[in-house]
C-alpha positions as CSV (number, residue, x, y, z in Angstrom):
1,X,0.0,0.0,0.0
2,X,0.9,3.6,-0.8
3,X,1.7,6.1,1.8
4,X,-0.2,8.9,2.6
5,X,1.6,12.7,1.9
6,X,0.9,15.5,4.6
7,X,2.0,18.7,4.6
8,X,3.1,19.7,8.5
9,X,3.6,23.0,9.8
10,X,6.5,23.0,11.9
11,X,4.1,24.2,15.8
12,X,6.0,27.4,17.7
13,X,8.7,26.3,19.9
14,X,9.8,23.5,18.0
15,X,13.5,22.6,16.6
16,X,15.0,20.8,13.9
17,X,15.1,17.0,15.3
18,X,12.5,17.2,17.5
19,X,10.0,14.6,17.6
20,X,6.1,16.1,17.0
21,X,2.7,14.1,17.3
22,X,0.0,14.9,14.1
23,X,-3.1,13.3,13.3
24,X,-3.6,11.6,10.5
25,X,-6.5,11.9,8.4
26,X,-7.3,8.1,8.8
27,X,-7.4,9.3,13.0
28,X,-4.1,7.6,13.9
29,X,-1.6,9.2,16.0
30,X,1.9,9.6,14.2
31,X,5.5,10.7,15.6
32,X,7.4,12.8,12.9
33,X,10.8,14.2,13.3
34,X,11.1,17.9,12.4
35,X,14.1,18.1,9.8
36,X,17.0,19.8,10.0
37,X,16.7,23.4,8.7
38,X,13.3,23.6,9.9
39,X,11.9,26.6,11.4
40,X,8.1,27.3,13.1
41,X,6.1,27.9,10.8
42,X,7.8,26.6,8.1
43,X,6.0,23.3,6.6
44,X,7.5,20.0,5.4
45,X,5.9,17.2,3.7
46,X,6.2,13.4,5.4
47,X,4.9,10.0,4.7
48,X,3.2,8.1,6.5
């Protein structure tokens, strides 16, 4: 099965390497690593 691609927007406070909790749009909870470079309010796009 294909992964599903989401758009995150990195939350205030957070740093590159930081480990963030989203929602998927299927309900499950998922841990994503902010990448390096990252900065609030930026967005990156993950797999899940």
């Amino acid at each position: 099965p294909q992964g599903t691609l989401l758009s995150i927007t990195v939350p205030e406070g957070a740093q590159p390497g930081q480990q963030i909790q989203i929602k998927a749009p299927d309900g499950r909870v998922v841990a994503v690593t902010i990448p390096a470079g990252m900065q609030p309010g930026t967005q990156f796009q993950v797999k899940i």
